[in-house]
C-alpha positions in Angstrom: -22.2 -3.7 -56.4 -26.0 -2.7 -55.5 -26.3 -6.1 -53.6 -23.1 -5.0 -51.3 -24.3 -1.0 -50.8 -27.7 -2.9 -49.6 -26.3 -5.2 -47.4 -23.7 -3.1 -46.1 -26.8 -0.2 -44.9 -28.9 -2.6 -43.7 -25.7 -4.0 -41.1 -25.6 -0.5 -40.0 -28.9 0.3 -39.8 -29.5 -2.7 -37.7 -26.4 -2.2 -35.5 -27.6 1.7 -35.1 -30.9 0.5 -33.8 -29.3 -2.0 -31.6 -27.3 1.0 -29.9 -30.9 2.7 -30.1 -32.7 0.2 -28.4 -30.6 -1.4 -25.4 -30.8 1.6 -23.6 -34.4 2.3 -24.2 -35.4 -0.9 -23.3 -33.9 -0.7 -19.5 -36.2 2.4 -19.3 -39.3 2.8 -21.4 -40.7 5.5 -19.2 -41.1 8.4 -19.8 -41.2 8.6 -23.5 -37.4 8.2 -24.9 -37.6 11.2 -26.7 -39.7 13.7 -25.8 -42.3 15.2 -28.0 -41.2 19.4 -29.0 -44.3 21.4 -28.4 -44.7 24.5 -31.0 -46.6 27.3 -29.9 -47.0 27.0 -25.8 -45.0 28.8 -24.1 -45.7 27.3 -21.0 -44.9 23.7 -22.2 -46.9 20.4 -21.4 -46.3 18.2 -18.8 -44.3 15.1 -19.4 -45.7 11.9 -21.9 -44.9 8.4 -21.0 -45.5 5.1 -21.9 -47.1 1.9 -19.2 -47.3 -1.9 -19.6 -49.0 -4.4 -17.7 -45.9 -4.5 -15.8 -45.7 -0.8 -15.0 -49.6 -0.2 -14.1 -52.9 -1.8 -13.7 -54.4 0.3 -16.7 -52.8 -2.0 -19.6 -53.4 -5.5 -19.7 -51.1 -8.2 -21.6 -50.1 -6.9 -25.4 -51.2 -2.9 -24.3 -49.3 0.0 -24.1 -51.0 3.3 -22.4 -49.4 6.7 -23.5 -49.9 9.2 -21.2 -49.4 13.1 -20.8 -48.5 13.7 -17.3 -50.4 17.4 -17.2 -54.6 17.4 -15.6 -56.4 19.2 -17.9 -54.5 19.1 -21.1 -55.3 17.0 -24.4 -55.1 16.0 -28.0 -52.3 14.5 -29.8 -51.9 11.4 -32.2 -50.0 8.1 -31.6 -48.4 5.9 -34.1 -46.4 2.9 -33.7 -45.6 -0.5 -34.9 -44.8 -3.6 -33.6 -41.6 -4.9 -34.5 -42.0 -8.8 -34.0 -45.2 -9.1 -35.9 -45.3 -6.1 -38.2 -48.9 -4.9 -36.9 -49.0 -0.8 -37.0 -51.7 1.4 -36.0 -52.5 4.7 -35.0 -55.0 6.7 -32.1 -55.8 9.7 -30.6 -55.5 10.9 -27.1 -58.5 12.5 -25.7 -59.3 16.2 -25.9 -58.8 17.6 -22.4 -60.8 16.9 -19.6 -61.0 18.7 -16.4 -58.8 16.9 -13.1 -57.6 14.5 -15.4 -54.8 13.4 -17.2 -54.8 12.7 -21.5 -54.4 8.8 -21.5 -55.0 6.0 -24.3 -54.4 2.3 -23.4 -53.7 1.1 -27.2 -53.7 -2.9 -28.3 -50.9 -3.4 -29.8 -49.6 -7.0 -28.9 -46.7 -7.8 -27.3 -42.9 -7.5 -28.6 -40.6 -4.4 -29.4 -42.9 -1.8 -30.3 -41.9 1.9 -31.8 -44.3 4.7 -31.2 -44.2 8.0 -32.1 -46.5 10.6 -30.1 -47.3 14.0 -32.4 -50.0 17.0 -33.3 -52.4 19.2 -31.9 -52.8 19.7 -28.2 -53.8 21.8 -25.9 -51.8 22.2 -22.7 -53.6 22.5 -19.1 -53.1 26.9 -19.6 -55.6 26.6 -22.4 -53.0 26.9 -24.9 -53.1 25.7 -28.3 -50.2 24.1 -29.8 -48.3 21.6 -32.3 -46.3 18.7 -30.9 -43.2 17.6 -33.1 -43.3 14.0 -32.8 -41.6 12.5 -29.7 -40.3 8.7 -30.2 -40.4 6.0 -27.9 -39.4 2.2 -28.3 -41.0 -0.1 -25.6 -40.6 -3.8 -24.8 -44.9 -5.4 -24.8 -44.3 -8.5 -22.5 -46.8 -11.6 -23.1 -47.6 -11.2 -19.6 -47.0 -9.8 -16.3 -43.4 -11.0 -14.1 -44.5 -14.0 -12.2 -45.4 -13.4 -8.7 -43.8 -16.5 -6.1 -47.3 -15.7 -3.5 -45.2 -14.1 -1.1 -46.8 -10.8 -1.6 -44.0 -9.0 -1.8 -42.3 -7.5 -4.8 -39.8 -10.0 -6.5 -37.7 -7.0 -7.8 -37.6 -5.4 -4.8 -34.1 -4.8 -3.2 -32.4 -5.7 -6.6 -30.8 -1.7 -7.1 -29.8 -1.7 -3.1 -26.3 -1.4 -2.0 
């Protein structure tokens, strides 16, 4: 009877992360769910995840988290990869003046689910506690071919 109870969560565990992640994947920026901040009234500015594919800052197998707000830091990142069952976890810089919290992190490509979370301090100078925002993005191996045309091979492909 255990054996069945088992087999029967596991089904719907993986068919509830299926739901999860087909969605997520045609959009892994910003962040899928954002991360709660406790503490600021004023909020922070928006925290998103890049590939190679989305900017020049991660290389093939990286992910960069982001906080879109100059002048704000602080925060942790966890996440593991799915495919190879690597895990780690960083920390996004404290803040820095006319610029914007960033952490390129290595963390190979495949399905990867992150979680961003804790202290922070938004670009008002406020202190506060960031309830953990979770994100699931797809690592390619490397970049979409290019054909040498120069111009963008997705380009055009949303146009009516």
């Amino acid at each position: 009877m255990k054996t069945r109870t088992v087999r029967g969560i596991t089904v719907l565990a993986a068919a509830g992360a299926t739901a999860f992640a087909a969605p997520a994947l045609a959009s892994a920026d910003p962040i899928d769910f954002q991360p709660i901040p406790v503490g600021c009234p004023a909020g922070i500015g928006l925290a998103d995840t890049e590939t190679v594919v989305d900017d020049e800052d991660a290389s093939t197998g990286q992910i960069e988290y982001e906080i879109e707000q100059e002048g704000s830091g602080g925060g942790q990142i966890g996440w593991v990869n799915l495919g190879t069952l690597q895990l780690g976890t960083d920390a996004l810089p404290g803040p820095v003046k006319d610029d914007e919290p960033a952490k390129v992190v290595d963390t190979g490509a495949g399905l990867v689910v992150s979680a961003v979370w804790g202290a922070h301090q938004n670009a008002g100078g406020q202190g506060c506690f960031l309830l953990p925002g979770i994100d699931l993005t797809d690592v390619p191996s490397a970049p979409a071919p290019n054909d040498g045309s120069g111009e963008d091979d997705n380009a055009g492909l949303g146009d009516a």
